[in-house]
N, C-alpha and C positions, 0 to 999 in steps of 0.2 A: 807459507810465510804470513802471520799477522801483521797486519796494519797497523802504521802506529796512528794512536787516537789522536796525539797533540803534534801538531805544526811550530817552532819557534822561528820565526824569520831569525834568520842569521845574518843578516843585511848587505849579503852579497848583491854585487849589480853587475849587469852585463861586461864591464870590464874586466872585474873578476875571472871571466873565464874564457877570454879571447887570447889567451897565451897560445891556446895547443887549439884550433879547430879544424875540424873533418868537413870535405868537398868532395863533390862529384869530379871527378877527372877530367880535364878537356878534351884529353888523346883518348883515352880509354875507357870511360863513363866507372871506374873503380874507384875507391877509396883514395882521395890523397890528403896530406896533412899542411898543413900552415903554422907554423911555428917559427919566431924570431930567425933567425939567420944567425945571430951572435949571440953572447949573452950580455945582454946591458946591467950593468951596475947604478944606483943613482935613483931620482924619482920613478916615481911609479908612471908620471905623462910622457916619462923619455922610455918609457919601455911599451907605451901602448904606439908609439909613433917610429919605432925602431923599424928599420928593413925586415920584408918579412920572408920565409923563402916556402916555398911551395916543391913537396915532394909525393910525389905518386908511386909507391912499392912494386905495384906490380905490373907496370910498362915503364917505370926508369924516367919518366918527366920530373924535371925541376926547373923552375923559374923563380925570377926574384921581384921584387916589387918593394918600392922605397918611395913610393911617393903619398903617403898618407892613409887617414883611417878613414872609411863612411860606411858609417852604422846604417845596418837595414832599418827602414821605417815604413814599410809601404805592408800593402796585401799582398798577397800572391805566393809566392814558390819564396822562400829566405834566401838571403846573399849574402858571401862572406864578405868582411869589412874590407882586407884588402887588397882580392883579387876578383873579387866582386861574381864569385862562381857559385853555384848553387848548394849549398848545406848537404852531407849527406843525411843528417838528423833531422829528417821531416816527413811531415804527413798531414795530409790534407782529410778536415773532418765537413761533415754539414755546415757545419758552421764560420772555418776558417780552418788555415793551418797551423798544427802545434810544431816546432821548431827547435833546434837545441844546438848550440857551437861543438859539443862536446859530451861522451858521457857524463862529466859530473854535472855537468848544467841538467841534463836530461833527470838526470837521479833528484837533484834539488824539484825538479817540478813533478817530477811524481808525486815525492813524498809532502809537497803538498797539496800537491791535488789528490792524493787519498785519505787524507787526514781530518774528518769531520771539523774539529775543535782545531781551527788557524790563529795563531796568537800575533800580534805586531808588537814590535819595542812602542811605548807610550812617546807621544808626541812632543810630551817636553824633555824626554832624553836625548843626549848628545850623539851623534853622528848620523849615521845615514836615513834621509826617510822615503826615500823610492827606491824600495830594493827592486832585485830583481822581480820577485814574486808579489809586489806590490803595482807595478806595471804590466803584468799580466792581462789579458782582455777578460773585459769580464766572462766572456761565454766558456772561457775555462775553468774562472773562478765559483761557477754556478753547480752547484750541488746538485744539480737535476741534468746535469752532460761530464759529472764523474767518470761513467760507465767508460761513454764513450771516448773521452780522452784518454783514461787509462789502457784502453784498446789502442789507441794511436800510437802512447806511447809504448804500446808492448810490442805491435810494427816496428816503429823505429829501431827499439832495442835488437829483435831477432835481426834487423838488414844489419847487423853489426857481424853474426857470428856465422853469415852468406860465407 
């Protein structure tokens, strides 16, 4: 598969992609999912603060959780917003750990952490300006530990198809 040369921020931010996230299982250390409980109609801050329900496929756990969102911000292992359980989308490098709610968040940081030529929307354009991939640390953003995050990310990817 060729690499693509150019990066367009598409100015996704972590909200974006906290609809559907994957966790480590509290019974069973397996795959479980976090996804809304209901479907909310309406703004987009009534749907990031919606009850969320927690389902584990292959030991049958489900729990719910209705009491709010808190966004990981620290070092160490990633935690989900809001059951506060460990990511199954991570991996720890020399340098820190790369992280991901979700395939498609993982996909987004790939593609542009392999893309030499990173483009950002210009500062005097309208909407978003801290995307997801613009809050990135920089020791991912660093063109001299490509290598190795995209090994990270290639870890994460395979603990998928475990």
């Amino acid at each position: 598969m060729l690499s693509p040369r150019r990066f367009r921020d598409s100015r996704h931010t972590k909200y974006d992609f906290i609809d559907h996230v994957l966790v480590r299982c509290p019974k069973c250390t397996g795959i479980a999912h976090v996804s809304p409980a209901a479907l909310v109609s309406g703004e987009a801050s009534a749907a990031l603060f919606a009850p969320r329900r927690l389902t584990c496929r292959t030991c049958g756990l489900t729990r719910h959780a209705a009491d709010g969102l808190r966004l990981f911000r620290g070092r160490g292992e990633a935690l989900d917003p809001y059951f506060g359980l460990p990511l199954w989308l991570q991996a720890e490098t020399r340098h820190g750990w790369v992280w991901a709610y979700n395939p498609e968040h993982l996909d987004l940081i790939r593609q542009f952490v392999q893309a030499p030529l990173r483009e950002r929307p210009p500062w005097d354009s309208e909407g978003r300006k801290m995307t997801v991939v613009a809050r990135l640390p920089s020791w991912i953003k660093s063109a001299k530990n490509r290598v190795e995050v995209l090994r990270a990310i290639d870890r994460i990817r395979a603990s998928l198809v475990d």
